[in-house]
C-alpha positions in Angstrom: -15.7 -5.1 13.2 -13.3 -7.2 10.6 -10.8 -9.2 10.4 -7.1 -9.0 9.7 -3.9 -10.5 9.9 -0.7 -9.5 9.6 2.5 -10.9 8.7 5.2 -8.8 9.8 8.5 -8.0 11.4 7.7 -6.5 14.9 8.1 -2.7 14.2 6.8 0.0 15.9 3.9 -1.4 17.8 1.9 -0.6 20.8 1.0 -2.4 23.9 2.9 -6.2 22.5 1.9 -9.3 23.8 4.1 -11.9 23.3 2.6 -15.1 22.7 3.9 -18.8 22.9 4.3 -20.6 19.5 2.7 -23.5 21.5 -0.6 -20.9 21.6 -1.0 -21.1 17.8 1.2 -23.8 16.7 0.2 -23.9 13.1 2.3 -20.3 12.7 5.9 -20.6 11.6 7.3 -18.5 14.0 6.1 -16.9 17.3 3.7 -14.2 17.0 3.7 -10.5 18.6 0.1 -9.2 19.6 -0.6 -5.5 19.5 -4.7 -5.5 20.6 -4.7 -1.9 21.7 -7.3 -0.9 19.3 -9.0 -4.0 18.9 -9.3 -7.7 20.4 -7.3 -10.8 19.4 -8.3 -14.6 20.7 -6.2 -17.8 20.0 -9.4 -19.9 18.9 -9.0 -24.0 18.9 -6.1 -23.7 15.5 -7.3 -20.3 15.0 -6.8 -16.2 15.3 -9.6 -13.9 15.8 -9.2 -10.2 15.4 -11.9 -7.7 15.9 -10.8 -4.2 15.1 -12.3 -1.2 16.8 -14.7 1.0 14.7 -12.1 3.5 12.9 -9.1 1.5 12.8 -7.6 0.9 9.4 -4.1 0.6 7.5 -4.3 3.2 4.9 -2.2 5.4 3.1 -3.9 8.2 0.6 -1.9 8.0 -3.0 -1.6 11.5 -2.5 0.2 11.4 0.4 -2.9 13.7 2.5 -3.8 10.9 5.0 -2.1 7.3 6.3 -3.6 5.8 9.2 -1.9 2.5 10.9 -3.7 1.6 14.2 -5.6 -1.6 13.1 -4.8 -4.5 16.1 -2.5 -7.1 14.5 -0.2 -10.3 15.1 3.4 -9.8 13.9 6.0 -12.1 13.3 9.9 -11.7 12.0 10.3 -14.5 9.3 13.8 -16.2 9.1 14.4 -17.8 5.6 12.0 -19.5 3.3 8.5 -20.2 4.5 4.9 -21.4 3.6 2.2 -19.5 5.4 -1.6 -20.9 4.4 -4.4 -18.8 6.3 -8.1 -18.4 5.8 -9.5 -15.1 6.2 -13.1 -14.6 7.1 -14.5 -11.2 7.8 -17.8 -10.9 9.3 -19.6 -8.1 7.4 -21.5 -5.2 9.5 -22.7 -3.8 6.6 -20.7 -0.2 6.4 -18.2 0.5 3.8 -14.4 -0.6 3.9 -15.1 -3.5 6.3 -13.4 -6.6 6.1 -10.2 -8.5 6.6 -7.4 -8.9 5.1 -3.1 -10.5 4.9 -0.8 -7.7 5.0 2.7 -8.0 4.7 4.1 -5.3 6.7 7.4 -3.7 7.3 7.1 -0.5 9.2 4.2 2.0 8.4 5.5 3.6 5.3 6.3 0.0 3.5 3.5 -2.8 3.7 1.1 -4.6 1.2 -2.5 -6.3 1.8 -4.3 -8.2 0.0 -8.0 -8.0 1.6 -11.8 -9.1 1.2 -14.0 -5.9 2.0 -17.3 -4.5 1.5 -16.6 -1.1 -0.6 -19.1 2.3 -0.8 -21.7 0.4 -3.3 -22.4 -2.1 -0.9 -21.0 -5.0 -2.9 -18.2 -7.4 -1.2 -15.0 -7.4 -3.4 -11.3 -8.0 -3.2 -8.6 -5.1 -3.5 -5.0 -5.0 -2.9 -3.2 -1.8 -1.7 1.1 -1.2 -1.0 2.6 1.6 0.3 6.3 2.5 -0.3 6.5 5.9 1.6 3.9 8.5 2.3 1.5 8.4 -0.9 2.4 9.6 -4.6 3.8 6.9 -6.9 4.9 4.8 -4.0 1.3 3.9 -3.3 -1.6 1.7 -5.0 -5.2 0.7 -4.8 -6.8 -1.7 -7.2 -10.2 -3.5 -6.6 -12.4 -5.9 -8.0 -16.4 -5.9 -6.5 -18.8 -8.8 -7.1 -20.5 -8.4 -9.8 -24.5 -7.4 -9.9 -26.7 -10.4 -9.7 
């Protein structure tokens, strides 16, 4: 299981939860909770997602495969805001686990920036965006730890 948040305008989700502001009160704006695949838990001045095995936000740059079913907590932003957030996935040692920030407008048009473990087995950081279903519109890069 890993972790993710989302920041997000509430679009096409499943099962919503809405969720007081006073639940989570370091969050600029109130949040929308789609757990259907997955758990989410307001923790002391924190958010917890676990994501079911086989969830993911992913869109092939060749437009074969997308997948958007990961749980998340969305919120519409109004204006200028400042969002800081720690994300700390808890490894289970298979590849593309982790967690990650994702802006996210629908699910052809989102970013992430996320801390995974990738196919070698080494923890890294990659960013991925998606601007419509694959070709030029979207983009993977990584960086893995380096061998020690």
């Amino acid at each position: 299981m890993g972790f993710i948040a989302r920041l997000a305008a509430p679009l096409l989700m499943s099962l919503p939860i809405a969720v007081s502001a006073a639940t989570l009160p370091s969050l600029p704006y109130e949040p929308v909770i789609d757990a259907a695949h997955g758990d989410i838990r307001f923790d002391g001045d924190g958010l917890r997602i676990a994501a079911d095995k086989g969830t993911d936000l992913f869109t092939d740059p060749a437009g074969r495969e997308a997948s958007d079913n990961a749980p998340r907590a969305l919120f519409a932003t109004e204006g200028d805001f400042v969002l800081s957030a720690r994300v700390s996935p808890r490894f289970g040692g298979a590849a593309y686990e982790g967690g990650a920030l994702i802006a996210y407008a629908g699910p052809a048009c989102w970013g992430k920036l996320l801390f995974e473990r990738f196919e070698s087995g080494r923890n890294g950081i990659a960013t991925t965006t998606s601007r419509g279903a694959g070709g030029e519109g979207a983009h993977h890069g990584n960086r893995q730890t380096p061998v020690q």
